[in-house]
C-alpha positions as CSV (number, residue, x, y, z in Angstrom):
1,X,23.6,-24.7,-13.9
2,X,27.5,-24.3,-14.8
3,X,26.9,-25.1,-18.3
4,X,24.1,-22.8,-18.5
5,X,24.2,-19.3,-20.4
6,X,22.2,-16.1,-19.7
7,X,21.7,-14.6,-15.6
8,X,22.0,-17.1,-12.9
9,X,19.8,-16.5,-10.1
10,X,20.4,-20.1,-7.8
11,X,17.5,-18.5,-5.0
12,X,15.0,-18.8,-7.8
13,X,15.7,-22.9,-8.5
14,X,16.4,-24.6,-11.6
15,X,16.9,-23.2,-15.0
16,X,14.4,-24.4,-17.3
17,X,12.3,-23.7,-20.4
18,X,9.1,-22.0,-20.7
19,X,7.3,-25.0,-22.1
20,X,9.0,-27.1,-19.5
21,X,7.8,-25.5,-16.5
22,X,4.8,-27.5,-15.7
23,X,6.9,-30.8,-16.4
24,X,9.6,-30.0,-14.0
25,X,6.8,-29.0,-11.5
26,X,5.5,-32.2,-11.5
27,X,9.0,-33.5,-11.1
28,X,9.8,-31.7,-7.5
29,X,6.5,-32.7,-6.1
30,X,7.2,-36.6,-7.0
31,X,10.8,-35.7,-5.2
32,X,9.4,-34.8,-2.3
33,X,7.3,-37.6,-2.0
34,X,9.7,-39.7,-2.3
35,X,11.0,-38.1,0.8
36,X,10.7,-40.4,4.0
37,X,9.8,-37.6,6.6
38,X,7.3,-35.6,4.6
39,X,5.9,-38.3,2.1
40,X,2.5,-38.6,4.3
41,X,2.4,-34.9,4.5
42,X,2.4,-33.7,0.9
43,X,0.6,-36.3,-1.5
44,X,-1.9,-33.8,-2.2
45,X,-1.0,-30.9,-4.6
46,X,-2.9,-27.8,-4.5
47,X,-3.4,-24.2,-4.9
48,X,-5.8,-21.8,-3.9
49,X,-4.8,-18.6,-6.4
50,X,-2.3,-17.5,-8.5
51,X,0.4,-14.6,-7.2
52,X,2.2,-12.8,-9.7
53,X,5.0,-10.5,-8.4
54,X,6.0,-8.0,-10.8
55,X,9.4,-6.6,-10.0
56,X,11.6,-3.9,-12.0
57,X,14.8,-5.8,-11.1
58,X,16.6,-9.0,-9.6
59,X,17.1,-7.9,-6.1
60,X,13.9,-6.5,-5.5
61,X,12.4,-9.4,-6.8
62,X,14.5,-11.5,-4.3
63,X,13.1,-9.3,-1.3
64,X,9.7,-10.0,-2.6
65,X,10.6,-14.0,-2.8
66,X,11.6,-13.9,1.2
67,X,8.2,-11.8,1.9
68,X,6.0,-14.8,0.4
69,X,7.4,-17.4,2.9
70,X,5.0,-16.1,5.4
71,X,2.2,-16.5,3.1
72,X,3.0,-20.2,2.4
73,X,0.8,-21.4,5.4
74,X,-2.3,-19.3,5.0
75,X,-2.3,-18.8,0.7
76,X,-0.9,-21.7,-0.6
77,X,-0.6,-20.4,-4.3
78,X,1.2,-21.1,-7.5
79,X,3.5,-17.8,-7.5
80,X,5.4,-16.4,-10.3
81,X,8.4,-13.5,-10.0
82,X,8.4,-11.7,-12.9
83,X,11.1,-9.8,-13.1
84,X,11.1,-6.7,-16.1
85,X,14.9,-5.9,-17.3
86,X,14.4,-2.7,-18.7
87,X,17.5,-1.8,-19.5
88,X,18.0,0.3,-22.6
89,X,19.8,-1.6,-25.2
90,X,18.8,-4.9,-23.5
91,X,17.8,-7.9,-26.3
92,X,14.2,-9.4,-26.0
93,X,14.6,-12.7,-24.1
94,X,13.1,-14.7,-21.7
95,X,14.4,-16.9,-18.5
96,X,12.6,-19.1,-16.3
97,X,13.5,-20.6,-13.1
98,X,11.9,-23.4,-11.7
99,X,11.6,-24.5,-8.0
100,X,9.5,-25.6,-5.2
101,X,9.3,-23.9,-1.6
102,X,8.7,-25.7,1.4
103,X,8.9,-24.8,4.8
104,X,8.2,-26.5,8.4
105,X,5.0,-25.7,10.2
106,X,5.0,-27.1,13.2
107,X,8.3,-29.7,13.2
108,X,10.0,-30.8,10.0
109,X,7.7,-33.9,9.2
110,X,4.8,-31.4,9.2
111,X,5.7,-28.9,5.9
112,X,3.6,-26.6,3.5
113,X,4.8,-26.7,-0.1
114,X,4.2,-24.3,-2.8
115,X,5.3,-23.3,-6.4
116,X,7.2,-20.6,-7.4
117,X,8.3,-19.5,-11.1
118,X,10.4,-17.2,-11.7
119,X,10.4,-15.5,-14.9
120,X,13.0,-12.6,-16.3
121,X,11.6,-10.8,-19.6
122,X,14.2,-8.2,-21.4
123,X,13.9,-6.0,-23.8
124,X,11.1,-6.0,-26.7
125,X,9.9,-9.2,-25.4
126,X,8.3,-7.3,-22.6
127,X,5.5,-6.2,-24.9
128,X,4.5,-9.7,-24.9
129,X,4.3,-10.6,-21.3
130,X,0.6,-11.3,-20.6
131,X,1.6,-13.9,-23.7
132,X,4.1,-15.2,-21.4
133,X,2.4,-15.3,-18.2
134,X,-1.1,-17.1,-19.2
135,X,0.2,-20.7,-19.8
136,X,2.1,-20.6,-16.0
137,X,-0.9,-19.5,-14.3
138,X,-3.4,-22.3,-12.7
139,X,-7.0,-22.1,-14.7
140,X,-10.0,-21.6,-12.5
141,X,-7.9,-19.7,-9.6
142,X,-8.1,-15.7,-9.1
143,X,-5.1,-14.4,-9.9
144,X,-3.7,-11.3,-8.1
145,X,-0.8,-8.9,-9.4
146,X,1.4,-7.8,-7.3
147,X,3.6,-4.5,-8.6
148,X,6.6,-3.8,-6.8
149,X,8.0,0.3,-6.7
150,X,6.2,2.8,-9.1
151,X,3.7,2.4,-12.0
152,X,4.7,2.3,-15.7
153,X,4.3,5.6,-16.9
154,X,2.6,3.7,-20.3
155,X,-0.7,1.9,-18.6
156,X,-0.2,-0.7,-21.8
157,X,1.2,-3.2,-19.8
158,X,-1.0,-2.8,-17.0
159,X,-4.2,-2.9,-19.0
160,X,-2.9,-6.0,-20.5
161,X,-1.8,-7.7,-17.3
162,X,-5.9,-6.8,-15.9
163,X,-7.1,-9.2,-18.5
164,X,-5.8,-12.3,-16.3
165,X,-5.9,-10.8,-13.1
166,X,-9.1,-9.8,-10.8
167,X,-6.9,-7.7,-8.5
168,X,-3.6,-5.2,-8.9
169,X,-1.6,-4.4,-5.9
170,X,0.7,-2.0,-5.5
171,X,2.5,-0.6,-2.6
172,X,2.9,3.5,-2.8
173,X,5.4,3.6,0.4
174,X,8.0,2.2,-2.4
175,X,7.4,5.2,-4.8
176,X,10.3,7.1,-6.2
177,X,8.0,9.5,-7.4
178,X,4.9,9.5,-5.3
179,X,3.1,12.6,-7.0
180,X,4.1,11.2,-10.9
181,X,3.1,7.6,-9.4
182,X,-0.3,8.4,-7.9
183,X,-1.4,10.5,-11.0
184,X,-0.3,7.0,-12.9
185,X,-3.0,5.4,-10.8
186,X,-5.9,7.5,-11.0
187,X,-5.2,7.3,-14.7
188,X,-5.1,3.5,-15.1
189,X,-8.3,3.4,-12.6
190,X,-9.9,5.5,-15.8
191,X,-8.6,3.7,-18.6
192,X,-9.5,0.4,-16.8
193,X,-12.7,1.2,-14.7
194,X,-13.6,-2.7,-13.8
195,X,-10.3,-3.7,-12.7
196,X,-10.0,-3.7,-8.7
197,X,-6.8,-1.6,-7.5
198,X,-5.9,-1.5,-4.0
199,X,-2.4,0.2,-2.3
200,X,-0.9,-1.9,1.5
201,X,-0.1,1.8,1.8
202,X,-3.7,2.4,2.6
203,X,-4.0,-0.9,4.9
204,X,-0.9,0.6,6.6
205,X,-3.2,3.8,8.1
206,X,-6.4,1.6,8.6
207,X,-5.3,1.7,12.1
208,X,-5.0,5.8,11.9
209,X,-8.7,5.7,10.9
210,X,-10.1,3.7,13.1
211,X,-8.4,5.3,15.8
212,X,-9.9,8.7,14.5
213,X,-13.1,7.8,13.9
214,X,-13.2,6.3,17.6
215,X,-13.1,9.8,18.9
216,X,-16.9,10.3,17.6
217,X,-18.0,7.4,18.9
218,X,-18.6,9.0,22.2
219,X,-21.6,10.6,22.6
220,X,-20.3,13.9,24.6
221,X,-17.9,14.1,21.2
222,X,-19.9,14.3,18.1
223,X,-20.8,17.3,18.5
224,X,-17.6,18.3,17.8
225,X,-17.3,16.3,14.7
226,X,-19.1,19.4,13.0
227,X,-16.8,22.2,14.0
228,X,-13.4,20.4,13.0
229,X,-11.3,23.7,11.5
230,X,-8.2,22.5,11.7
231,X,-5.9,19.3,11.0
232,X,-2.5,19.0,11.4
233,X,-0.4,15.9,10.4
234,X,3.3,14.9,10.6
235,X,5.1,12.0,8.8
236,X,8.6,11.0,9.7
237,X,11.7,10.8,7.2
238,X,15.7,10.4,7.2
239,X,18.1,12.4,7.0
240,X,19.8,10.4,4.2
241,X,19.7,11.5,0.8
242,X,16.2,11.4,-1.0
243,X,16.2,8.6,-3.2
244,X,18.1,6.5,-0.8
245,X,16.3,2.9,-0.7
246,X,16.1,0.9,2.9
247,X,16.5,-2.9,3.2
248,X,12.2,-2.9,3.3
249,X,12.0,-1.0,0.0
250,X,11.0,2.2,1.6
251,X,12.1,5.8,0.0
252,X,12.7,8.7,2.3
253,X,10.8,11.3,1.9
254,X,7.5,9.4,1.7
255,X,4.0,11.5,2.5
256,X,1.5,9.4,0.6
257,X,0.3,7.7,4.5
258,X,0.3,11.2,5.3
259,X,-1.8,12.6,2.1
260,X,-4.1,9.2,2.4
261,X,-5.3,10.4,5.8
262,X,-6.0,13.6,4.5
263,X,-7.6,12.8,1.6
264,X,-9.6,10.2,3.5
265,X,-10.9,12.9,6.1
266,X,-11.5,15.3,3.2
267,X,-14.1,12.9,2.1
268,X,-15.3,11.9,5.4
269,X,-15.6,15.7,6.5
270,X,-17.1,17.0,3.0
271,X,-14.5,19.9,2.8
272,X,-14.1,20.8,-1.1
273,X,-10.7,22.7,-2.8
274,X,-11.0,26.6,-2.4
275,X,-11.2,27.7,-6.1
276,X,-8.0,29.8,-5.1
277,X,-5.0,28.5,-6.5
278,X,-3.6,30.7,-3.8
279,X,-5.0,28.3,-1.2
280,X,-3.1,25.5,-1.6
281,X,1.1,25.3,-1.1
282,X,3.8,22.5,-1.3
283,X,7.1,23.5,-0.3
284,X,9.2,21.2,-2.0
285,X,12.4,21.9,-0.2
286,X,10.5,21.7,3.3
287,X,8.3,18.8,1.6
288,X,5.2,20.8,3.7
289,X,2.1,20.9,2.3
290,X,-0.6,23.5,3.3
291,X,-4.7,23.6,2.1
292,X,-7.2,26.3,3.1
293,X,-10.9,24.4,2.1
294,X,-14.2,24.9,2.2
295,X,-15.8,23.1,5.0
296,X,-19.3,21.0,3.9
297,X,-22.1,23.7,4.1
298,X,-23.5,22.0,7.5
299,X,-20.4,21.8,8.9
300,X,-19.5,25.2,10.1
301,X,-20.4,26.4,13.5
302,X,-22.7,29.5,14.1
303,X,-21.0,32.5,15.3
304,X,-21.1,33.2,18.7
305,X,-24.2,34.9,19.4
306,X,-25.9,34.7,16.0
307,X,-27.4,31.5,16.3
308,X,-31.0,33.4,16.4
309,X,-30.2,35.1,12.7
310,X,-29.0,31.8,11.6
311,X,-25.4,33.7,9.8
312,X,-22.5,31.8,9.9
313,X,-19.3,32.7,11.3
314,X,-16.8,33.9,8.0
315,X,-14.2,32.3,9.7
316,X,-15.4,29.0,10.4
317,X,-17.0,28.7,7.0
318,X,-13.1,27.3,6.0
319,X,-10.8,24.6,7.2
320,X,-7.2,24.3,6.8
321,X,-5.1,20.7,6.6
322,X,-1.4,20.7,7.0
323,X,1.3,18.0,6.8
324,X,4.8,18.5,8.0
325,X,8.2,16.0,7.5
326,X,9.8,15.1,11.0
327,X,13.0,14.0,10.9
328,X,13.6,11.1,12.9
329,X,16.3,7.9,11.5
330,X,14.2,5.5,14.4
331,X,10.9,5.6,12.7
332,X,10.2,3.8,9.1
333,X,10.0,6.7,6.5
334,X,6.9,7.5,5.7
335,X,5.5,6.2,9.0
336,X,3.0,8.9,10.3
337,X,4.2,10.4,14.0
338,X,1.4,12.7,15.0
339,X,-2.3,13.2,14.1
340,X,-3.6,16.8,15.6
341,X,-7.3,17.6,15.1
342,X,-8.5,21.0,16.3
343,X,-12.7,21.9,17.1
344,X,-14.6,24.7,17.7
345,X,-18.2,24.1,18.8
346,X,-20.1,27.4,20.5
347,X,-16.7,29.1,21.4
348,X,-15.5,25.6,23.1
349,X,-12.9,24.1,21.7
350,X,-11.7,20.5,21.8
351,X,-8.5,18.9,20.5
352,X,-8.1,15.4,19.1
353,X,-4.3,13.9,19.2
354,X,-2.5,10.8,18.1
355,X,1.4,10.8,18.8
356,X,3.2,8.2,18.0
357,X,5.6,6.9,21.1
358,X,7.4,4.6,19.2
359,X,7.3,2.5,16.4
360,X,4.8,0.1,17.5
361,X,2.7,2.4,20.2
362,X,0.9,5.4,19.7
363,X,-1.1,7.3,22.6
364,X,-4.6,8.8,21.8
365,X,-5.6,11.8,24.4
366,X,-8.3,14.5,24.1
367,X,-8.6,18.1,25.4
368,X,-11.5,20.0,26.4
369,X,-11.5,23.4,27.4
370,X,-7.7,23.2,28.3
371,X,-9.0,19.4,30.4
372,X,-7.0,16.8,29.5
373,X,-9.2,13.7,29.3
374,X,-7.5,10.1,30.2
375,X,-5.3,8.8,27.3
376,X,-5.1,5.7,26.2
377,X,-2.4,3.7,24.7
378,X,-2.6,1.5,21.3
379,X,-0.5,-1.1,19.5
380,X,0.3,-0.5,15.5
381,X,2.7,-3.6,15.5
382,X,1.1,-4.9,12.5
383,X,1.5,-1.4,10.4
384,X,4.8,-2.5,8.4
385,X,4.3,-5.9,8.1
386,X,4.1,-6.5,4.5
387,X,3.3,-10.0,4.7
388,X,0.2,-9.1,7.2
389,X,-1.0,-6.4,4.9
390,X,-0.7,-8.7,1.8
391,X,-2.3,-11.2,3.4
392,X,-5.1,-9.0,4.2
393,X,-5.5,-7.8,0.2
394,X,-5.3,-11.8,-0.9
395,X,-8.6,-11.7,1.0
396,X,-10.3,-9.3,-1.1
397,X,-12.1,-9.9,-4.5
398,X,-14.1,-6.9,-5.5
399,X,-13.0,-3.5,-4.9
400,X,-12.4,-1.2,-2.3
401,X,-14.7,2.1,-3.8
402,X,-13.0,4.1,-0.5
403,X,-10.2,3.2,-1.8
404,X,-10.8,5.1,-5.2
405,X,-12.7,7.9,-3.5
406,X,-10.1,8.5,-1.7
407,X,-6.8,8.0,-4.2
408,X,-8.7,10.6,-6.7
409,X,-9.3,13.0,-3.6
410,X,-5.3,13.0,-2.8
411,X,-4.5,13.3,-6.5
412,X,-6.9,16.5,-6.2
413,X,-4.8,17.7,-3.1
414,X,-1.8,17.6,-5.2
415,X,-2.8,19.4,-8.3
C-alpha cells in the first residue's frame, strides 16, 4: 500500500480495483482456509443479504465499520462502506478497499467471516453510484441501505439507490438539521411511494410506547384513555455547543424521539392541528415546542353535570402537547427523560408518568385522585444500542405503515 496513490484507509483492507473486487474476495477466503485453526470452520462461503453503508465521510464510515462487528454472528452479509466525498472542487474518482472480517465466536478455532467493501466516490462520479454499486452486490439477496447523518437535500440519489435496495435506513438522532431532514423524508416517501423507509430513531421509543399503551391495559384505566387533555414531554441535551458531534454520532439538541412520541400519540389519540396558526409555538432559543389540538370528536369528556343534555365541556373539547429540553451532560442527547400524561374523566382526574432514573431505568407510576398507585421499575438498556436496533430493521422486509403515519404526522407538528 506504500506505492499506492489516492487516500489510504488501512482499517478498510487492501487497495484494489473495482473490477478486481470479487477476485481478491475469493483470494482471502482461500487464505483463510489455508489456515490450520479455522480451516474446518470456514469452507463454506455465504451470505444472507447485502448491507450498504452510506456515509458522508471517512471517519463516520469507520464508526459505522466497528458497529457491524456485532452483526457478524446473526447477519452474515456481504457489506459495502460507501463513503460520498463531497467536497466542492473534489475530481470524480473512485477507490475500493478490499478485506475480509472475521471474528471469534466462541474460542478462536470457532470464527464468523464476512465481506466488507469499501468504496470512496468523489466528485461528479457520485452521480453514477447505483452504476458503481450493482456489480459488488450479491444477486438474489435483499439488499438494505443504510444512510448515515442527514438526507440529501436532492432525493436523485436516493431514488436511484431504491432501485437495488428493498429497504432504506436512516437514523434521525444523527440529524444536523432534524426539521430540514424530516421534511427530506416525507418528501422522498412521496416521490418514491413503494420503497420501505424506516428510522432506529423510532425503534429507540418502541419501548416509550409500549410502556404507554400498558397504562390502558388495565381495566379500571381505559376509561381514562378518552379524557387525555394534556401531555407533557421532556428530552435531554448538553450544554455543549449545538452542532457539537459525540463519539456515537449523536447531535445535541435532538427532539425528533421527543416529536416521534408525540406524533405517534397524535395518531393514536385522533387529536387534529387547530386551524390557528396561533396555536402552535417553537421557541427556537428555548428549543420548546407548544400545540393546542383538537381532541377526536368522541374523545372529550361531558361537562360536569350536562351528561343529560349531551353538551360537551368547551374546555375539554381541546388538548395541548408540550416538549421541553432538559439539560443534563449524563443522559445521551436526545434520550427522552420524562413522559407526563394528564386525564380528566367526570371531574376525576388521573396522571400517567414515565421518568427516567437513569440511563438504562425508567419508573412508571400513576395517580388517581391525588393516590399514588405502586410504581414499577423498567429496563431501556437496549434503547442506544445501534447494533440491536439495526439488527432489529435487517429483520424487516415490507414496511412499517406506522412508521409513515406517524413521520408525516411530526412533519405536520412542525409546520
Amino acid at each position: 500500500m506504500t506505492n499506492t496513490t489516492g487516500p489510504r484507509l488501512p482499517w478498510a483492507g487492501r487497495i484494489v480495483r473495482i473490477e478486481d473486487v470479487e477476485e481478491q474476495l475469493s483470494l482471502f477466503w482461500r487464505m483463510t482456509a489455508d489456515n490450520v485453526r479455522t480451516s474446518q470452520n470456514i469452507n463454506v462461503r455465504t451470505s444472507v443479504l447485502n448491507l450498504v453503508i452510506c456515509a458522508p465521510d471517512v471517519e463516520t464510515a469507520q464508526r459505522a465499520s466497528v458497529t457491524i462487528r456485532d452483526l457478524s454472528s446473526t447477519h452474515v452479509a456481504r457489506v459495502i462502506l460507501l463513503v460520498l466525498d463531497t467536497t466542492e472542487g473534489s475530481p470524480g474518482a473512485v477507490t475500493t478497499w478490499a478485506t475480509l472480517r472475521s471474528f471469534p465466536i466462541i474460542s478462536d478455532t470457532m470464527r464468523h467471516n464476512f465481506e466488507q467493501v469499501t468504496v470512496l466516490v468523489a466528485g461528479s462520479a457520485i452521480r453514477a453510484t447505483s452504476n458503481i454499486l450493482q456489480p459488488l452486490l450479491k444477486p438474489h439477496l435483499p439488499t438494505y441501505i443504510w444512510w448515515l447523518g442527514d438526507p440529501p437535500s436532492d432525493n436523485t440519489l436516493l431514488r436511484n439507490l431504491t432501485q437495488l435496495s428493498n429497504r432504506i435506513i436512516v437514523d434521525s438522532s444523527s440529524f444536523f438539521q432534524p426539521e430540514q431532514s424530516l421534511h427530506t423524508l416525507v418528501s422522498f416517501l412521496d416521490e418514491a411511494p413503494d420503497c420501505a423507509l424506516s428510522d432506529l430513531n423510532w425503534g429507540r421509543i418502541t419501548p416509550w410506547r409500549s410502556l404507554v399503551a400498558q397504562f390502558f391495559d388495565m381495566a379500571e384505566f381505559k376509561s381514562y384513555l378518552g379524557g387525555i387533555d394534556t401531555i407533557n414531554i421532556e428530552h435531554a441535551v448538553t450544554n455543549t455547543v449545538q452542532t457539537t458531534r459525540t463519539a456515537l454520532g449523536d447531535i445535541s439538541p435532538s427532539p425528533t424521539r421527543a416529536l416521534f412520541l408525540a406524533a405517534w400519540l397524535k395518531t393514536r389519540l385522533g387529536w387534529q392541528l387547530s386551524a390557528n396558526a396561533s396555536d402552535a409555538h417553537h421557541n427556537e432559543s428555548s428549543g420548546t415546542y407548544d400545540w393546542q389540538m383538537i381532541r377526536a370528536s368522541s374523545a372529550p369528556a361531558r361537562a360536569s353535570g350536562s351528561s343529560k343534555s349531551g353538551k360537551l365541556s368547551l374546555a375539554n373539547a381541546f388538548g395541548t402537547m408540550h416538549i421541553r429540553p432538559r439539560y443534563d451532560d449524563s443522559m445521551p442527547p436526545g434520550a427522552i427523560c420524562l413522559f407526563h400524561m394528564i386525564s380528566k374523566v367526570d371531574s376525576k382526574h388521573a396522571t400517567f408518568t414515565i421518568n427516567r432514573a437513569d440511563e438504562e431505568h425508567v419508573t412508571t407510576v400513576v395517580e388517581l385522585d391525588k393516590t399514588n398507585l405502586p410504581q414499577r421499575t423498567v429496563s431501556l438498556a437496549a434503547e442506544s444500542a445501534v447494533s440491536a436496533l439495526l439488527h432489529d430493521e435487517l429483520e424487516i422486509m415490507g414496511r412499517d405503515h406506522l412508521y409513515e403515519e406517524t413521520l408525516r404526522a411530526m412533519v405536520q407538528l412542525l409546520q
